[in-house]
C-alpha positions, -999 to 999 in steps of 0.1 A, spaced: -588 -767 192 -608 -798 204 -599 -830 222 -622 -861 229 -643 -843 208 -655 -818 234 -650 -778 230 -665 -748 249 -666 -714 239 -660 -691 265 -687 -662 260 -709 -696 265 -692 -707 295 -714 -709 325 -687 -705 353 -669 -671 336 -680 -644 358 -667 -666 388 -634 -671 365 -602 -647 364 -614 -640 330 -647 -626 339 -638 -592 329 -627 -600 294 -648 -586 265 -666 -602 237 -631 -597 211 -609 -609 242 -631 -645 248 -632 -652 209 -595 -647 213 -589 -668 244 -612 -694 229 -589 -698 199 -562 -704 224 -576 -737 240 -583 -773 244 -614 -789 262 -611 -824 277 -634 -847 300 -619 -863 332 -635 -892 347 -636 -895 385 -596 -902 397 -582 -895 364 -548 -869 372 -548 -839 351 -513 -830 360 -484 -847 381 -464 -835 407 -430 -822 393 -442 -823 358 -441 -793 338 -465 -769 325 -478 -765 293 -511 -744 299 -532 -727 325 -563 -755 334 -595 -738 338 -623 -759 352 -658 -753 336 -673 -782 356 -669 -809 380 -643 -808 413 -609 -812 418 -583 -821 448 -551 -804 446 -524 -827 469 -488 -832 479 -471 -865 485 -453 -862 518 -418 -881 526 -437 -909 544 -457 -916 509 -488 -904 526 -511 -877 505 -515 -840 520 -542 -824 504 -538 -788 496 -567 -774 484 -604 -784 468 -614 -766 438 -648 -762 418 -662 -748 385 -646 -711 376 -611 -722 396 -577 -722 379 -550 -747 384 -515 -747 376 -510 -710 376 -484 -703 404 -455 -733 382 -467 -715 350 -459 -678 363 -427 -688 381 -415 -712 355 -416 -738 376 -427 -777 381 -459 -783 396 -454 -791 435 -484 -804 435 -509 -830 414 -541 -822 406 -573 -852 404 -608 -853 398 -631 -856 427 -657 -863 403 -663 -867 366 -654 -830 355 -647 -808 323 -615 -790 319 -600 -764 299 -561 -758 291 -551 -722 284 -521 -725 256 -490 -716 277 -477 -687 258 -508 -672 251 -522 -673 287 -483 -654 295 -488 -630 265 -519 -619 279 -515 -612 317 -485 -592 300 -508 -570 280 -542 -572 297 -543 -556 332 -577 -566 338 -566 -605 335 -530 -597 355 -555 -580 379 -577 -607 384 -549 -632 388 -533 -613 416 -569 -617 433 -568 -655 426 -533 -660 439 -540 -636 474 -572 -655 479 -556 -689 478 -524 -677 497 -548 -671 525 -569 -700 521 -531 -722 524 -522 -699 551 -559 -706 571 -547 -743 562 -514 -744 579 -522 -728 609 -553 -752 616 -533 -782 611 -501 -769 636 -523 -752 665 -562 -772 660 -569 -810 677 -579 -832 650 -613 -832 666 -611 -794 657 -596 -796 622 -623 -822 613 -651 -800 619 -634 -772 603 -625 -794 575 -668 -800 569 -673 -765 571 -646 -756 545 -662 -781 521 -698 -763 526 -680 -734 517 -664 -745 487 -690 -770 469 -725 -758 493 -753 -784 495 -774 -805 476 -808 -799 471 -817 -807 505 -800 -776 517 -779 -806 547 -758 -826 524 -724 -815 516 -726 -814 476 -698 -834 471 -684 -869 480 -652 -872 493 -637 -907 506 -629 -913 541 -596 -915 531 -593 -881 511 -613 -865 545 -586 -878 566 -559 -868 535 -576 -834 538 -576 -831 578 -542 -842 577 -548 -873 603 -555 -910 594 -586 -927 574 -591 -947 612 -587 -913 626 -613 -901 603 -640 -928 603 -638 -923 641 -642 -886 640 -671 -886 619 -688 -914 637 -686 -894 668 -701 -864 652 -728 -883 639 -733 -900 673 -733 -867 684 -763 -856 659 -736 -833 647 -737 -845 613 -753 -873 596 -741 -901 577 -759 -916 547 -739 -943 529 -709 -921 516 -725 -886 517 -722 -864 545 -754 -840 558 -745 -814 583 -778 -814 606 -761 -788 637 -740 -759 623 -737 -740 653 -725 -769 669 -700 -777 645 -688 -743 642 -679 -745 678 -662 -778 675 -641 -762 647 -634 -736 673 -642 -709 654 -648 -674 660 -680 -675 638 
């Protein structure tokens, strides 16, 4: 199946073996790719709304997505940050439910959608896949749970720098080996930080007063680690 005129096999796919389905055979991907459509997403574009319902498993094979929450105040919360090899939409698929969340592109990106019943009929029969999903759900449980707990008991100051270090972990650098490899707005920072874009703008002009981190037009480079690990308050 092909939209926009784009289609990806999975045995090609770059970002499997960092995918739930990197421990399906060669029978198994020719099967899962007959089970899928491919679609581009420009930078902003929503690939699925908050309370709508699901119709497949979203598999990104490349670019970077923001997964976020509208709060009562109409302000955005965002949950989680996702790359190439992540999975979206799984937990309303599995539970039958609507998304709580929306999902956007960060940047132009590629995504896949898993045909609903399919993607179900499989973690049914395939306990390597089932396997791997259970993985993916514990990993992200944690990663919420590491979330809530910085944003209830962490300073802003703290959950600023902790919010720069999660991005290196999640996206790395550029080629410089210093700048984060992703741009974010000062307002999806401050979205991510859970504060406000005035909030954020200050923060980070502090940090890069401080020679923390340094600011080049919209990118980020993160000059002192070991300083910023100890603003974030971290252990290590």
């Amino acid at each position: 199946m092909r939209l926009d005129g784009v289609h990806v096999g999975c045995e090609q796919c770059k970002v499997r073996m960092q995918s739930v389905f990197n421990a399906l055979n060669t029978e198994e991907l020719q099967e899962l790719t007959q089970h899928k459509s491919c679609a581009q997403y420009k930078k902003g574009q929503v690939i699925f709304n908050e309370q709508g319902l699901p119709l497949g498993l979203f598999c990104v094979n490349s670019g970077k997505i923001k997964l976020s929450k509208t709060g009562f105040d109409g302000k955005e919360q965002i949950l989680r940050l996702s790359k190439a090899g992540d999975v979206l939409g799984y937990r309303a698929l599995l539970a039958n439910e609507r998304y709580h969340c929306s999902a956007v592109a960060v940047e132009d990106s590629m995504i896949c959608v898993i045909d609903k019943g399919y993607f179900l009929d499989s973690t049914k029969q395939n306990n390597k896949l089932l396997f791997e999903m259970v993985r993916k759900m514990s990993s992200d449980l944690k990663t919420a749970e590491d979330h809530i707990v910085s944003l209830s008991q962490k300073n802003v100051r703290e959950r600023m720098a902790e919010a720069l270090l999660f991005i290196k972990a999640t996206y790395g650098f550029a080629e410089d080996g210093q700048t984060l490899n992703v741009v974010l707005s000062r307002e999806e920072i401050a979205d991510f930080v859970g504060t406000s874009t005035e909030t954020a703008i200050r923060l980070l002009s502090e940090f890069n007063h401080d020679k923390i981190i340094e600011l080049v037009g919209k990118k980020i480079k993160l000059v002192n680690l070991d300083k910023l690990i100890k603003t974030a308050n971290l252990n290590d």
